[in-house]
N, C-alpha and C positions, 0 to 999 in steps of 0.2 A: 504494500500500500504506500503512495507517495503522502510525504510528509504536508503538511497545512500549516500556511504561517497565517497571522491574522487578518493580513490583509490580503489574502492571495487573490491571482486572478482565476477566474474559472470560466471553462466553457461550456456550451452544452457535446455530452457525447451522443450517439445514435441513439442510447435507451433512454437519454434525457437524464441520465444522471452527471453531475459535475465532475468535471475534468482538471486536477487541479496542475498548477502552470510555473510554480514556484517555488524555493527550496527551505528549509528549514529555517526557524527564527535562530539568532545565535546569543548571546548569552544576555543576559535584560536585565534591568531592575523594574520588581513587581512595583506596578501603581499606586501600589499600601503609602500612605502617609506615611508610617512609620520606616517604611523599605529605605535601605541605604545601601550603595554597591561601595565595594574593599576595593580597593588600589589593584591594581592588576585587573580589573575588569569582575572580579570574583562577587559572587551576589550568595550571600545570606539570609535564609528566611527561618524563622524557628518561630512555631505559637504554641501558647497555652491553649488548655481549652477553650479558657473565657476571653481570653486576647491576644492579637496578634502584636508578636515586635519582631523586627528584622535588627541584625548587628553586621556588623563592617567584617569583611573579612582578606585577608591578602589570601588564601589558593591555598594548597597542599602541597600542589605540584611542582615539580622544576625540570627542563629538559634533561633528558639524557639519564633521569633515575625516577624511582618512584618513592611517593609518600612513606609517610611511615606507618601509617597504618598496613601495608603490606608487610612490612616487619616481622618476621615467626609465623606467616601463614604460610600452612602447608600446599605443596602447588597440585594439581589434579592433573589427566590426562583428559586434554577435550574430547578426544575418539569417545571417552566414556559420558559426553554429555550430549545427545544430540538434540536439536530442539525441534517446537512444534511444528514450527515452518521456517527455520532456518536450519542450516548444518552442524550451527553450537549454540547451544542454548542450556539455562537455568531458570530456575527459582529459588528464593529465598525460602529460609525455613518457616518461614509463616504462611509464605505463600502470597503474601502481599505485594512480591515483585518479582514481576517477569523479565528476562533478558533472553536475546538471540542477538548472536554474529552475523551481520549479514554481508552481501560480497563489497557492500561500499561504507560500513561502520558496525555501530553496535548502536542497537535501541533497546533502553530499559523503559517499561509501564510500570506504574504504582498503580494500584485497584482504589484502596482506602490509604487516606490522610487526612491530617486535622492543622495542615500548616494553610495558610490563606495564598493561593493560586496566583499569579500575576493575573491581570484584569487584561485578558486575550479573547476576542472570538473568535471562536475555533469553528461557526458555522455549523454545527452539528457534530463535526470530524473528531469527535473525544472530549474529555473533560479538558479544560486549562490546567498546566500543572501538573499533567499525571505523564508525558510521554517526554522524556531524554535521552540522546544520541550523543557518540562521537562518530564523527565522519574520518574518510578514506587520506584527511588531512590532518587530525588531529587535533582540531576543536570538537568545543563542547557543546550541548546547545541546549535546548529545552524546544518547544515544538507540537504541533495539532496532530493528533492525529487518532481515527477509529483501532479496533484492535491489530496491533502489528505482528504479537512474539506474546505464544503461549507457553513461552517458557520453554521446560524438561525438565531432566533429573533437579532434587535441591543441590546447592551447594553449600554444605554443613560451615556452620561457624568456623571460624581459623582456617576455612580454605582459600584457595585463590584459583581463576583460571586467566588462562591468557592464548587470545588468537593474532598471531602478528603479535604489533605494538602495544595492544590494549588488553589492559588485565583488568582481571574484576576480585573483589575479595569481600564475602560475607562475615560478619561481623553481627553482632546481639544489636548495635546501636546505628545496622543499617548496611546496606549495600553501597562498595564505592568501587567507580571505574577510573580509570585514567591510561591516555594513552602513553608509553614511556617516552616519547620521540619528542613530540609536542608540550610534555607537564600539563594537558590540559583534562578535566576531567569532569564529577560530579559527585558527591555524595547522596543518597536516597533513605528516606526513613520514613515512617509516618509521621514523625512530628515536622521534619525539616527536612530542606533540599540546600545544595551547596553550588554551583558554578563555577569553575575557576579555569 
């Protein structure tokens, strides 16, 4: 499914359904009053249940290595994860996020969350806020879009996988990807998301 950014163009196709024309949004700061982007372009959103606040963040990332959250995670063989409609794919232990490799990035969906969305219309194409990629260059994005990637096997806390450049590692306090090449990445959680 091609990705939907908010202002996309569309056309009609033969069965009259929209034909979309445009490529992924790239890394934002959500429209919250409260929302603030960290230096390096990096966007922080974290809410409580009764209120939303956003905090400053500088990245995780840095070319040429990865976070440190990859630190002591154990690394898996992708052969053993194949996804639903890609060739690597996971889920979180909750089940709450879906990832697949696809041949020009990776897209993670979150189902449920309680951090407040950037103010995007998505046109129908998915919730705001639920679908993040890295692309075949090594950004980060966030992005519209209907269901992409039903996942596959989970990937158990302290694991990690990695197709090409971009690894992924589950974690109790969330799902994070980042490509190594670029340092660009994202963190995923039900309470907060990270861009960097």
């Amino acid at each position: 499914m091609t990705p939907m950014t908010p202002s996309a163009t569309t056309s009609s196709g033969q069965d009259g359904t929209a034909v979309l024309t445009e490529s992924p949004v790239r890394p934002q700061t959500p429209t919250d009053s409260g929302a603030t982007s960290g230096s390096g372009g990096s966007v922080v959103v974290t809410t409580a249940p009764t209120a939303s606040t956003a905090t400053a963040g500088t990245g995780t990332g840095a070319p040429g290595g990865l976070s440190d959250v990859f630190v002591g995670a154990t690394a898996v063989d992708p052969a053993k994860f194949p996804g639903v409609v890609s060739d690597v794919g996971f889920r979180s232990p909750s089940g709450n996020i879906n990832c697949g490799y696809l041949p020009d990035g990776l897209t993670c969906q979150i189902s449920e969350f309680t951090y407040r969305p950037p103010d995007l219309d998505c046109h129908g194409m998915g919730a705001p806020g639920a679908t993040f990629g890295i692309d075949r260059m090594g950004d980060s994005f966030l992005f519209c879009a209907g269901d992409v990637e039903g996942g596959g096997p989970v990937l158990a806390y302290g694991k990690q996988i990695a197709v090409g450049t971009v690894h992924c590692v589950s974690r109790e306090d969330g799902v994070t990807c980042q490509d190594v090449s670029s340092g660009h990445g994202f963190k995923l959680s039900r309470a907060a998301y990270q861009l960097y």
